[in-house]
C-alpha positions in Angstrom: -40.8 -36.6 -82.2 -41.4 -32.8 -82.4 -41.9 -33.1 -78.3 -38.7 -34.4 -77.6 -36.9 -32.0 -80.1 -38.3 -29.2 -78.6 -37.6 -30.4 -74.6 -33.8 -31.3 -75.7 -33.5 -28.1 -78.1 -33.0 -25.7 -75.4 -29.9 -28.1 -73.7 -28.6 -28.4 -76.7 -28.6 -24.9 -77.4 -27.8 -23.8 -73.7 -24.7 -26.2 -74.1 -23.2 -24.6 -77.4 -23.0 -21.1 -76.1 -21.3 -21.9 -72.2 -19.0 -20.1 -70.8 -16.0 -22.7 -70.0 -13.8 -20.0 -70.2 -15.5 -18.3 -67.1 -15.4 -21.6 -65.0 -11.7 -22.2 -65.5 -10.6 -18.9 -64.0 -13.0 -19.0 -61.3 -10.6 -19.7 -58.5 -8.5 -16.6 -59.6 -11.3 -14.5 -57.3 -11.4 -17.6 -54.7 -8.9 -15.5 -51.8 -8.2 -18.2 -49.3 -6.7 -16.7 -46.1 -6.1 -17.6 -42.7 -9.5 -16.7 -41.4 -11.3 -19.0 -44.1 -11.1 -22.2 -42.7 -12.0 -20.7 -38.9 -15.2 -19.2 -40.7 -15.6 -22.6 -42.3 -15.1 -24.0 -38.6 -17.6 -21.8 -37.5 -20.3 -22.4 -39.3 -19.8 -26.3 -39.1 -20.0 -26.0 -35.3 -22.9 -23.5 -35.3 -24.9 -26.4 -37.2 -23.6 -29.0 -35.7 -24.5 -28.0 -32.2 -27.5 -25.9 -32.8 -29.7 -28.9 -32.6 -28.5 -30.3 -29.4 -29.0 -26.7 -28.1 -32.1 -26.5 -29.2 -33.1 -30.2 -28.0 -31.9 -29.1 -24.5 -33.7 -25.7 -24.2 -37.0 -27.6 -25.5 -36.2 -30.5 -22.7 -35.8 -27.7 -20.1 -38.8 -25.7 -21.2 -41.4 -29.0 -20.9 -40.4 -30.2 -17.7 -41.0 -27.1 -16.1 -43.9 -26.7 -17.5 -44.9 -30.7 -16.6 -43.9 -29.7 -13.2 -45.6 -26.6 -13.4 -48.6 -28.5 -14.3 -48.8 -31.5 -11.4 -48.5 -28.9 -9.0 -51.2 -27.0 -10.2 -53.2 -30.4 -10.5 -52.0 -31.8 -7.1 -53.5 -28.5 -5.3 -56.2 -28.4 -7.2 -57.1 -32.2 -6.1 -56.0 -31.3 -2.3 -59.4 -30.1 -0.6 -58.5 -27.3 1.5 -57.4 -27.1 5.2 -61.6 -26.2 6.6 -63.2 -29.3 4.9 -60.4 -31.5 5.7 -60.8 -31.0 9.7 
């Protein structure tokens, strides 16, 4: 009993001495212009299209270096021009 009175103590406490006052006027300092919901826009389509952009860079990146690769292991399999005659 004295473990559960001391875990729900501090709640209760926490709870009798809030603020509400403090929450209620809140949106008073809240300036909504013009330019919030283009910065809201923004920032949705930065995340939003960040990981396609990423995916495509990444795509771009490993098949050059696949290509990059085969070439490299296609030569090196190709015996050169004296021992082939």
């Amino acid at each position: 009993m004295n473990k559960k009175l001391t875990k729900i103590m501090p709640m209760i406490w926490s709870a009798a001495f809030c603020a509400t006052a403090d929450a209620a006027d809140s949106y008073r300092y809240f300036h909504v212009t013009i330019d919030t919901p283009w910065a809201i826009f923004i920032f949705l389509l930065m995340i939003i299209l960040f990981p396609f952009v990423l995916s495509a860079v990444l795509y771009w990146y490993f098949i050059f270096k696949k290509h990059k690769e085969e070439k490299e292991s296609k030569a090196e399999a190709e015996p050169p021009i004296e021992e082939r005659q």
